[in-house]
C-alpha positions as CSV (number, residue, x, y, z in Angstrom):
1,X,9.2,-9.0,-27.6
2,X,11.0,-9.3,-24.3
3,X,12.9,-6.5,-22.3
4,X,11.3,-3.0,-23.2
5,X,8.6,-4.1,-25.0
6,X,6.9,-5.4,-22.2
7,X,5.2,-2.5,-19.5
8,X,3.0,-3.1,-17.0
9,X,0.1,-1.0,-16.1
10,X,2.0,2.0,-14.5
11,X,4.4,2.4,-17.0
12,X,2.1,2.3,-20.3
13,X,-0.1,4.7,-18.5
14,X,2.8,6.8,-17.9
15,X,4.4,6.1,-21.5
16,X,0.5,7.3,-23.0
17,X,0.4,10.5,-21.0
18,X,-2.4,9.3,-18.7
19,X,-3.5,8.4,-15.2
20,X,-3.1,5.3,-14.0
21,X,-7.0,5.4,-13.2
22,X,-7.9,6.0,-17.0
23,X,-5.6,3.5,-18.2
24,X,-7.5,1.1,-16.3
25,X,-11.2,2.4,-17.9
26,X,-9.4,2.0,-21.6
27,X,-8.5,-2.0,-20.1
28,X,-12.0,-2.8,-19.6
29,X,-13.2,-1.5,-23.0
30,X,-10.7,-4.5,-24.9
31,X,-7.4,-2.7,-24.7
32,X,-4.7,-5.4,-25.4
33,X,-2.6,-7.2,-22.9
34,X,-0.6,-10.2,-22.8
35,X,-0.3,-12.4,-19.7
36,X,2.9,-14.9,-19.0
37,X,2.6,-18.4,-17.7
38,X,-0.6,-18.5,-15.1
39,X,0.6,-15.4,-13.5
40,X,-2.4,-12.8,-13.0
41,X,0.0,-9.8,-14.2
42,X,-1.1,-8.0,-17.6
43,X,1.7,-6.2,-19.8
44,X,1.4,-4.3,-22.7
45,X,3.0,-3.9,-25.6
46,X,3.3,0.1,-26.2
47,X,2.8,0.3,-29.8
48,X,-0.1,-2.3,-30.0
49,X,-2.0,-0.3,-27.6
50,X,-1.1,2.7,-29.5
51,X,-2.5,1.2,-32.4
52,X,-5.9,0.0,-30.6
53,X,-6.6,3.2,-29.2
54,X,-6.3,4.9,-32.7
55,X,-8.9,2.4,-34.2
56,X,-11.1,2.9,-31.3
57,X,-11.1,6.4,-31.0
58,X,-12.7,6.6,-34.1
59,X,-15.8,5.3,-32.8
């Protein structure tokens, strides 16, 4: 799950087609993220968020 799995912010946004602004709106609706150790850093796994946005754009 390590390596290129992993994206931060920027680089799902980028990866999705999107700003880096709107990625942040689709966060706060329950987008998932993962957090390592106590660190305040969210990453993403691309094809999980894939996944959640084409169960909640259904809506």
């Amino acid at each position: 799950m390590f390596g290129k799995e992993l994206l931060n912010a920027r680089q799902i946004a980028k990866e999705l087609g999107i700003s880096y602004t709107y990625f942040f709106k689709i966060r706060k609706e329950g987008c998932p993220y993962h957090q390592l150790g106590n660190q305040g850093r969210k990453y993403y796994v691309l094809k999980e968020v894939q996944d959640w946005l084409l169960v909640n754009s259904q809506r």
